[in-house]
C-alpha positions in Angstrom: 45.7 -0.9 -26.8 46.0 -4.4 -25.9 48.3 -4.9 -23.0 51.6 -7.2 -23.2 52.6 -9.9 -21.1 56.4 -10.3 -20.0 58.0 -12.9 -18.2 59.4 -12.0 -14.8 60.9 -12.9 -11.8 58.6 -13.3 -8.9 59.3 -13.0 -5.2 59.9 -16.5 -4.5 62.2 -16.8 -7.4 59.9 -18.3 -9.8 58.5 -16.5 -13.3 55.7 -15.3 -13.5 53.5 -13.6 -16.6 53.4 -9.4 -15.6 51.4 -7.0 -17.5 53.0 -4.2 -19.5 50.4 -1.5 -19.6 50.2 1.1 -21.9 51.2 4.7 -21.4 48.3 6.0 -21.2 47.2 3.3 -18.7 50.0 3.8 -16.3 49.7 7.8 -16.6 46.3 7.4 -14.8 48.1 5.0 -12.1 50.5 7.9 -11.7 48.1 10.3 -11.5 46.5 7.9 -9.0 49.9 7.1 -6.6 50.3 10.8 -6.8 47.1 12.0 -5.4 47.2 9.5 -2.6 50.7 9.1 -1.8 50.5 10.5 1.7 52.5 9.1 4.7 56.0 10.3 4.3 58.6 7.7 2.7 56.6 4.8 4.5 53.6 5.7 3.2 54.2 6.2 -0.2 57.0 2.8 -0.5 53.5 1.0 1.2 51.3 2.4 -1.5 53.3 1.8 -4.4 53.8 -1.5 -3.2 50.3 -2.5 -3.0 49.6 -0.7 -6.3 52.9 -2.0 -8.6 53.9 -5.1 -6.9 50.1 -6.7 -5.6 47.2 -5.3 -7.8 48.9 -4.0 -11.0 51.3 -6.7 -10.9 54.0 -4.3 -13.3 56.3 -5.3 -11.2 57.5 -8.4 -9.4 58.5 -8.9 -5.9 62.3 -8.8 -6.3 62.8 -6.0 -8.5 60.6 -4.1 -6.4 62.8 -4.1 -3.7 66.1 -4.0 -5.4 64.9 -1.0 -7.2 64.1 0.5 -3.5 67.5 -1.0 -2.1 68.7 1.7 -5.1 66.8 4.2 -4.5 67.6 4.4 -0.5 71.6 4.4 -1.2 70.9 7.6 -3.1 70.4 11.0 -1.8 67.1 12.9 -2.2 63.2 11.7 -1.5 63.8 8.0 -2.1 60.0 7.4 -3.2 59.9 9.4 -5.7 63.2 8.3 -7.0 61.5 4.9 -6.8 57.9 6.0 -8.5 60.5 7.5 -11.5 62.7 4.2 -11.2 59.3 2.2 -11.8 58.1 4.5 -15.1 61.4 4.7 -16.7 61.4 0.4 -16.5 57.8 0.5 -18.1 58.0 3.4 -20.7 61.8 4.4 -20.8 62.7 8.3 -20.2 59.0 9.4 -21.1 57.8 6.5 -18.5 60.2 8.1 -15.9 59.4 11.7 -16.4 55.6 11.2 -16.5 55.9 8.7 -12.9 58.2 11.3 -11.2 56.6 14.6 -12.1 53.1 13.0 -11.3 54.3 12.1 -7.9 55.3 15.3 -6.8 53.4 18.0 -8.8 50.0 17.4 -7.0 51.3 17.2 -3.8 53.8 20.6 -4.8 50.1 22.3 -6.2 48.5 21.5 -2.6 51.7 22.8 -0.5 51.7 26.1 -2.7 48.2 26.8 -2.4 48.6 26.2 1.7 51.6 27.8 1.6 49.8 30.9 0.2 47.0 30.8 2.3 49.1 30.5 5.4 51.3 34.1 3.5 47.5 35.0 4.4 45.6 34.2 6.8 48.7 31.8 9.1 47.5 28.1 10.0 44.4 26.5 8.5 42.3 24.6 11.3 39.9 22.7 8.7 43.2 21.6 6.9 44.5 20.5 9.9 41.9 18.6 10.8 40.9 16.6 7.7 44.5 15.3 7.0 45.0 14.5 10.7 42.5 11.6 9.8 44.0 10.9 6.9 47.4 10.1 8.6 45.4 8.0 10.7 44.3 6.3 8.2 47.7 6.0 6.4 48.9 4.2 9.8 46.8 1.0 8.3 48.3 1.1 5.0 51.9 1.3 6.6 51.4 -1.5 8.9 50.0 -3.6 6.3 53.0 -2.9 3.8 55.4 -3.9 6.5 54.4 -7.0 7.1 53.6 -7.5 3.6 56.9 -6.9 2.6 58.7 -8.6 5.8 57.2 -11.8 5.0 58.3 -11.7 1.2 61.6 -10.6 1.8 63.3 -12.0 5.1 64.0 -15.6 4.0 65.9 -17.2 6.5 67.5 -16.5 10.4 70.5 -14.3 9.3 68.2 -11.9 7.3 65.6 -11.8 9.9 68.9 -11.0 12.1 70.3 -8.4 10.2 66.5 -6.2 9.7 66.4 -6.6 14.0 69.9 -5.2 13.9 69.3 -2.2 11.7 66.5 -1.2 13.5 67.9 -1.3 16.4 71.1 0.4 15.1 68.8 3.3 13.7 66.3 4.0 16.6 68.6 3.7 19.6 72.1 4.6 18.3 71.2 6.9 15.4 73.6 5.1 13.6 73.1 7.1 9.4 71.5 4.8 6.8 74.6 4.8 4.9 76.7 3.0 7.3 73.9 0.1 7.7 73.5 -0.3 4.6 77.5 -1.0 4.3 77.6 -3.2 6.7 74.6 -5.2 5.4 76.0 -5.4 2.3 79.5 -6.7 3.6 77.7 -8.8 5.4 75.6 -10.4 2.6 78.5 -10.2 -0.1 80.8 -12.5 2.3 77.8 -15.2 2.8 77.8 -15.1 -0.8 81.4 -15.4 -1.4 80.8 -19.5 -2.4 78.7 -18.6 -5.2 80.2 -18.9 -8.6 76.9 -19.4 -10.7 75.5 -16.5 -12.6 71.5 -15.4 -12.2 70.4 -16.6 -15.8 66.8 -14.4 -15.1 68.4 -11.1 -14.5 69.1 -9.8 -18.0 72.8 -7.7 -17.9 72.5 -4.1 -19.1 75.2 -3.2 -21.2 75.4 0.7 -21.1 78.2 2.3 -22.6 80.1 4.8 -20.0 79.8 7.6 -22.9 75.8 7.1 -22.9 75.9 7.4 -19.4 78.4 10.5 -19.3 75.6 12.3 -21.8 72.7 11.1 -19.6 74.3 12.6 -16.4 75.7 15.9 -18.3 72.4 16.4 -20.0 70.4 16.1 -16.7 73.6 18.6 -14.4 72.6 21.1 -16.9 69.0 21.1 -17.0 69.2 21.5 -13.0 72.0 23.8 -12.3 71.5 26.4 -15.5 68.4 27.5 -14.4 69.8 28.3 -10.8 72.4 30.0 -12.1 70.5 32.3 -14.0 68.5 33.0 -10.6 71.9 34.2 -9.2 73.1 36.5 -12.7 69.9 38.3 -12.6 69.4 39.0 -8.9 72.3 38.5 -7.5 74.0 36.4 -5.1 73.0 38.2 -2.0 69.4 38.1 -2.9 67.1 35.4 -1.0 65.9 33.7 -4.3 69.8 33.1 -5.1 70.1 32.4 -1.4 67.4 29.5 -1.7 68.8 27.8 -4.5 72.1 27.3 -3.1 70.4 26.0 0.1 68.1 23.7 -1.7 70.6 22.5 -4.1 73.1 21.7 -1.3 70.4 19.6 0.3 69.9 17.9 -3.0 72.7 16.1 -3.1 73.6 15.6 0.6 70.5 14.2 2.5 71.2 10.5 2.1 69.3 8.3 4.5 65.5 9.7 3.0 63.4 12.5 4.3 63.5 12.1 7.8 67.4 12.3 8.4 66.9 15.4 6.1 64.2 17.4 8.4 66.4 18.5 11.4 69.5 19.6 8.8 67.0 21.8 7.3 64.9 23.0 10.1 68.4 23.9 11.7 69.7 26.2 8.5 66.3 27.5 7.5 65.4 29.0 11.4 69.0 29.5 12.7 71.2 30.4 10.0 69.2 32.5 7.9 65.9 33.6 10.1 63.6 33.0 7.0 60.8 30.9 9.4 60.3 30.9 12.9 60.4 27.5 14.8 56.5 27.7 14.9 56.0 28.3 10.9 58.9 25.6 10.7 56.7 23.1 12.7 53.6 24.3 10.4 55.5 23.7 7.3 56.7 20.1 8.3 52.9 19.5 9.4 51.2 20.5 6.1 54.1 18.4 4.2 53.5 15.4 6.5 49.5 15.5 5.7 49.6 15.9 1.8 50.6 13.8 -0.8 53.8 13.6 -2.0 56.9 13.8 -0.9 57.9 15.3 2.7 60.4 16.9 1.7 57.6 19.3 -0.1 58.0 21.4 3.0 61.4 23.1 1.3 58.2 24.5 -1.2 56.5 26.0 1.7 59.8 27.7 3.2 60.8 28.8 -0.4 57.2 30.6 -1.1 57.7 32.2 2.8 60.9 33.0 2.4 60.8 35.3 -1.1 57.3 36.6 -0.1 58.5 38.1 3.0 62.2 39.1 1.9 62.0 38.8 -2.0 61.1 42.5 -2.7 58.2 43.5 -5.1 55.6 42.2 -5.9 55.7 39.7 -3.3 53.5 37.6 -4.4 55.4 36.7 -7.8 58.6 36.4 -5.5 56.6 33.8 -3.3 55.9 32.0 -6.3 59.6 32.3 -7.7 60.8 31.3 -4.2 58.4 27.9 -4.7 60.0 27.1 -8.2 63.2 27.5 -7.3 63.3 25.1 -4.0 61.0 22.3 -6.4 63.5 22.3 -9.0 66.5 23.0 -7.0 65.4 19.5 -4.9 63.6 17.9 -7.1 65.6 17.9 -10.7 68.6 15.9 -9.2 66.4 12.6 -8.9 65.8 12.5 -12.8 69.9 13.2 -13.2 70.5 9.9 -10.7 67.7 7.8 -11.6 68.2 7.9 -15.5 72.1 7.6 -15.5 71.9 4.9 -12.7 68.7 3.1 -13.7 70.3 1.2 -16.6 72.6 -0.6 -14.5 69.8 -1.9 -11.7 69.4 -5.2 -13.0 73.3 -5.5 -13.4 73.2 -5.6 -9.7 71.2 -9.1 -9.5 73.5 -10.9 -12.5 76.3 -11.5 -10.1 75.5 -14.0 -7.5 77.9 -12.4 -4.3 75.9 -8.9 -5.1 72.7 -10.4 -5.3 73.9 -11.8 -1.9 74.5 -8.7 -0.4 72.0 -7.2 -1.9 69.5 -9.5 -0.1 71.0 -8.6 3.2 70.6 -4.9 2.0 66.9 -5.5 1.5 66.9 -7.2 5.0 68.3 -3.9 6.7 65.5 -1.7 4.7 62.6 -3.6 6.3 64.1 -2.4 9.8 64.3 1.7 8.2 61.0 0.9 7.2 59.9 -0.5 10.8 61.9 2.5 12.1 60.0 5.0 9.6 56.6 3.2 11.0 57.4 3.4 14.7 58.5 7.4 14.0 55.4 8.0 12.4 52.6 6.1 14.3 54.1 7.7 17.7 54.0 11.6 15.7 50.5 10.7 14.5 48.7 9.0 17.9 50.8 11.3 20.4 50.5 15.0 20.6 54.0 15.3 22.6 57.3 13.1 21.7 60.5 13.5 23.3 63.8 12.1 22.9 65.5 10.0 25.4 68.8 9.5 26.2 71.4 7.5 28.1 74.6 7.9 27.3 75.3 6.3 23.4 71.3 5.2 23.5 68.6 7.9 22.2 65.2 6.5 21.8 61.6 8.4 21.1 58.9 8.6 24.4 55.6 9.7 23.9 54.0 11.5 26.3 51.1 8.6 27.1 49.3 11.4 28.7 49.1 13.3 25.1 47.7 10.0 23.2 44.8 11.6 21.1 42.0 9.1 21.8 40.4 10.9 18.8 43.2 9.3 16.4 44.1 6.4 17.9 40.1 5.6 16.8 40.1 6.7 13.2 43.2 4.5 13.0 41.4 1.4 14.4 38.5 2.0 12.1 41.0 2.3 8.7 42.3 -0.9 10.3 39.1 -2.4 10.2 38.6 -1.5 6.7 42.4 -2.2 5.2 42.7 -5.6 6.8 38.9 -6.9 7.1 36.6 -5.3 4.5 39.3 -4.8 2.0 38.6 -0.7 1.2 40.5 0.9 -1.7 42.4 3.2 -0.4 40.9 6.3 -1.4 37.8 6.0 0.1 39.7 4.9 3.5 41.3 8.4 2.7 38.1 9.9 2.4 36.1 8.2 5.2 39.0 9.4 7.8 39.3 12.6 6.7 35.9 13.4 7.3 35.1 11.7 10.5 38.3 13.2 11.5 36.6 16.9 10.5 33.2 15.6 12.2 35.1 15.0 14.9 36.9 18.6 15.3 33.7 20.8 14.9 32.3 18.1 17.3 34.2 19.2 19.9 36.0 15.7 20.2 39.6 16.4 19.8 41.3 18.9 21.6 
């Protein structure tokens, strides 16, 4: 099939010829972002970056980030909100379905078979080993996306001003997403407030309300039926039931991305209902940090535990029952927002005070992205992290005496080969996890 050619907005304004690929084209770039989307939110936003915006070119500059300022104000894993954003813009629903479910479900068929094996046999020291290399490596790709995407999108001194700002506001005062990003966008909307010419390259979507009402219906009840039907059969005191209200709660409350989701559920999971200890809990987060996917996969690993262990007979089907039901309780919610909010994206960019404050929006996401990058190179290179405090101020302190020498080199070697000799990033993938594995039966790391 012979690819078309659109006309699109590119990051400096301009337009600029994109390919439209063909379905079955972007189903193996899917497949692709899926099987390599490791990192947590940075990670992934970094790699579909480089893969949509810089060597695919399906999408430009602009809408790449207004699509992520979107996704970010929404509740739930905001990259895969963003993958399914980016399929339903090439291919429609089908588009959206194929990039959302293809970011998740091999990183969901990795977490269950770990999740399984640890029912089993407890932690997996090979496991552990070959994706501590590959977040190593994944520290590379990170780094390289932020400055990628810091250059493109802080244009002048006030945006610049307001990214230092929200980082600042995020690490020290653990001030919630939500609130920067109101504040940005006041911010941006009153610089704005002289503009009175339309943006003739954003074309307006004109959705009826009703479509949107059947979209969102439509999308309610494929999520909740299901878990309902959990509850009639076994009943509200049983774990599965248990699990689904949990997970669907968390589905529509975690604004702010993955990591401002992680203590909420590691809090309700060990405390309230004594389904993991704190140990397993750390285990969990650990195997979700070092697969693909989303992090927010660990809910997959607590929902196998949980109905193996408490589910009744046999407990291996109730592990897997306990899997299904925190993937679809978590996931399903995405498709309901993306599809009945998608349609009015490029509305956002039309009005000239919105695409102002939208711009200072996309300002305060490269500081939750810095933020996201400092949290996750000092987790990866340090063994120990703390949390300091003086009085309104928190901060994160590694333990310097903790820095695993072992890491810290795997990461300078994907530098090398992300920056300098210009690897793909699968075999950078591939390369650390194995020298990372070399290294453990090496006796290297501790």
């Amino acid at each position: 099939m012979v690819a078309m050619k659109t006309v699109t907005e590119d990051a400096d304004g301009g337009s600029a010829m994109r390919d439209t690929p063909s379905f079955s084209e972007a189903l193996r770039v899917w497949l692709h972002v899926g099987l390599t989307s490791f990192g947590g939110p940075a990670g992934q936003i970094a790699l579909m970056h480089r893969v949509l915006v810089e060597q695919k070119r399906w999408l430009d500059e602009r809408t790449y980030l207004l699509a992520l300022n979107f996704c970010t104000l929404l509740p739930g894993p905001e990259a895969m909100q963003l993958a399914t954003y980016a399929g339903w813009r090439l291919h429609g629903i089908k588009g959206g379905l194929a990039s959302g479910l293809l970011f998740v479900l091999p990183g969901a068929a990795l977490v269950l078979v770990l999740a399984i094996l640890y029912g089993f046999y407890g932690s997996l020291p090979v496991v552990t080993a070959i994706f501590t290399g590959i977040k190593a490596a994944v520290l590379a790709i990170v780094i390289e996306a932020l400055l990628k995407i810091s250059r493109r999108s802080l244009k002048d001194g006030m945006e610049w001003i307001i990214a230092g700002l929200s980082f600042v506001a995020i690490f020290f005062f653990k001030v919630p997403f939500p609130a920067i990003v109101v504040v940005a966008g006041v911010i941006g909307y009153l610089r704005g407030i002289d503009s009175t010419a339309p943006d003739s390259s954003a074309t307006l979507a004109r959705v009826p309300l009703a479509d949107t009402l059947r979209t969102a219906t439509l999308w309610l009840a494929i999520w909740l039926l299901p878990l309902t039907a959990i509850a009639l059969v076994f009943g509200t005191e049983h774990v599965l039931s248990k699990l689904a209200k949990v997970f669907a709660t968390l589905a529509v409350v975690t604004f702010g991305g993955a990591y401002a989701v992680l203590a909420y559920l590691s809090q309700d999971i060990v405390q309230a209902y004594g389904w993991l200890s704190p140990g397993e809990m750390l285990d969990g987060l650990g195997l979700a940090e070092t697969t693909p996917g989303p992090l927010i996969l660990v809910t997959e690993f607590v929902g196998y535990l949980a109905a193996y262990r408490q589910g009744g007979s046999p407990p291996f089907l109730m592990g897997m029952l306990g899997a299904f039901v925190a993937l679809w309780a978590t996931f399903v919610p995405s498709f309901l927002f993306i599809f009945a909010g998608a349609p009015y994206v490029e509305w956002l960019k039309s009005a000239p005070r919105l695409k102002s404050a939208l711009n200072a929006i996309t300002a305060a996401v490269v500081g939750v992205i810095l933020n996201l990058t400092v949290w996750f190179t000092l987790h990866v290179l340090f063994r120990s992290v703390e949390e300091g405090r003086f009085g309104p101020l928190h901060w994160t302190v590694p333990d310097i005496a903790t820095l695993d020498f072992t890491t810290l080199s795997i990461a300078v070697i994907a530098t090398i080969l992300i920056f300098i000799a210009r690897f793909g990033i699968l075999p950078t993938l591939a390369l650390c996890g194995a020298l990372s594995l070399v290294a453990s039966y090496s006796g290297l790391t501790a």
